[in-house]
Structures are given as C-alpha cells and as structure tokens.
C-alpha positions as CSV (number, residue, x, y, z in Angstrom):
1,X,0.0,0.0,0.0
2,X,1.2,3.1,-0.7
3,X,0.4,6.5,0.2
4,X,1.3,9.8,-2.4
5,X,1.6,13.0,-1.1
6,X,-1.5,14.1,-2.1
7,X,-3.7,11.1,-0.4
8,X,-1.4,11.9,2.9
9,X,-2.1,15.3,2.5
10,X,-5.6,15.0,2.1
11,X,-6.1,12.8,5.1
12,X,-4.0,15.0,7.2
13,X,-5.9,18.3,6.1
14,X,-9.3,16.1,7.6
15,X,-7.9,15.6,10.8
16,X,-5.4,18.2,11.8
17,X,-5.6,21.4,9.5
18,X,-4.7,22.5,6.6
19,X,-1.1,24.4,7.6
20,X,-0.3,21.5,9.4
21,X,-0.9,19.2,7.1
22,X,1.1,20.7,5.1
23,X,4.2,21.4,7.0
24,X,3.5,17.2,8.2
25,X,3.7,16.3,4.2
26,X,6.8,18.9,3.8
27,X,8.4,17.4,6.7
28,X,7.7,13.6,5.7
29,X,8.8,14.8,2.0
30,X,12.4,16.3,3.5
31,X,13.0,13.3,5.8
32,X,12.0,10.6,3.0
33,X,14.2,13.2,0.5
34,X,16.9,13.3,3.2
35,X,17.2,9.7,3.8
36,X,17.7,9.2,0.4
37,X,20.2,11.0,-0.1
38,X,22.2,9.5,2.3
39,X,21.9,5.8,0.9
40,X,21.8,6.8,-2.5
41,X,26.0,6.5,-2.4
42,X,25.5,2.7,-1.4
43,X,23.3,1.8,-4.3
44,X,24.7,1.1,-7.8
45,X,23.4,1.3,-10.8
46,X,23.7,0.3,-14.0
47,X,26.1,3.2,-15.2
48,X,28.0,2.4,-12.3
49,X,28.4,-1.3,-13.1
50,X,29.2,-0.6,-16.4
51,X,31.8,1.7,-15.5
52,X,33.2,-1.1,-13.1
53,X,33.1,-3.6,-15.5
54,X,35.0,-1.8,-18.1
55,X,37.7,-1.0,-15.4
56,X,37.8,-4.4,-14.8
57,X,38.4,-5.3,-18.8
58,X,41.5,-3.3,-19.2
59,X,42.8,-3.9,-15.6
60,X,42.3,-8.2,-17.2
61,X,43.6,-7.0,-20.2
62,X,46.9,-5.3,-18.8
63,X,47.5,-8.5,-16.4
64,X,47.4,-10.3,-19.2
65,X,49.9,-8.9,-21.2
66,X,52.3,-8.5,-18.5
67,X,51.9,-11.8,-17.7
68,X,52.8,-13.0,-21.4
69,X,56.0,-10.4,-20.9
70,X,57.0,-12.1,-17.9
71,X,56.4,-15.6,-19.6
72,X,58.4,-14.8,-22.9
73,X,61.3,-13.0,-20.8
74,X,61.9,-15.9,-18.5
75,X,61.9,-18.5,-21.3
76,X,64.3,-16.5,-23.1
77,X,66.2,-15.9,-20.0
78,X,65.8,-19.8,-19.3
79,X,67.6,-20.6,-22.9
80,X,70.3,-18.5,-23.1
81,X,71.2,-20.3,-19.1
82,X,70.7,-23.6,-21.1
83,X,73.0,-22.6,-23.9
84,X,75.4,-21.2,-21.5
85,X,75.8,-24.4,-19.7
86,X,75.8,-26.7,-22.5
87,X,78.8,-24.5,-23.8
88,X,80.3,-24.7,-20.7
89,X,80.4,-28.8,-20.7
90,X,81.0,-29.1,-24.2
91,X,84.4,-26.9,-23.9
C-alpha cells in the first residue's frame, strides 16, 4: 500500500488542519528526501556497473599482457642459461 503525497495530504488536512498538514507532508517529504540522499551513495546502478566492469576489462587485459611479458622474458632468459651451460660442458 502506498500512500502519495496528495492522499497523505488530504487525510491529514481532515484531521489536523490545513497548515499543518502541510508542514507534516513537507516534513515527511524532506526526511523521505533526506534519507535518500544518504543511501543513494550505497546503491549502484547500472552506469555504475558498467563503468566497473569496463575498469575491470583493461585492468584483465593489462595483467594479461604483463603476464605473457614475464612468460616470454623468463623463457628466453631460461635458454640462453641452457646454452650457457651446454657450452660450458661441451668446452
């Protein structure tokens, strides 16, 4: 069930008055406003997890490619210590 400002209004206006129904439905609104507002950095949405995922591509992407860096220096690093030694015993 819910209530709109309007319907609150109205029902307030019956059995309080007019000004204070009014300052009751501002008040609600502010709080209700306010309350927001202070969640609203918690929630995500869908910009937000696009962003996020498109960080998260190219920070996948560069740990791939340094990882296939690493990967081709080592081996080559890891042959020329293999040639080394096997001139080393042939001598």
């Amino acid at each position: 069930m819910t209530i709109t400002q309007i319907d609150l209004y109205n029902i307030l206006k019956t059995k309080v008055g007019e000004k204070e129904a009014q300052a009751l439905v501002g008040f609600v609104e502010s709080e209700v406003a306010e309350k927001f507002n202070d969640k609203k950095d918690i929630f995500s949405s869908k910009k937000d997890l696009s962003d996020l995922r498109g960080d998260l591509k190219s920070e996948i992407k560069d740990a791939k490619v340094d990882t296939i860096k690493w990967i081709v220096g080592m081996s080559i690093l890891q042959i020329a210590t293999l040639v080394a030694i096997m001139k080393a015993f042939i001598k």
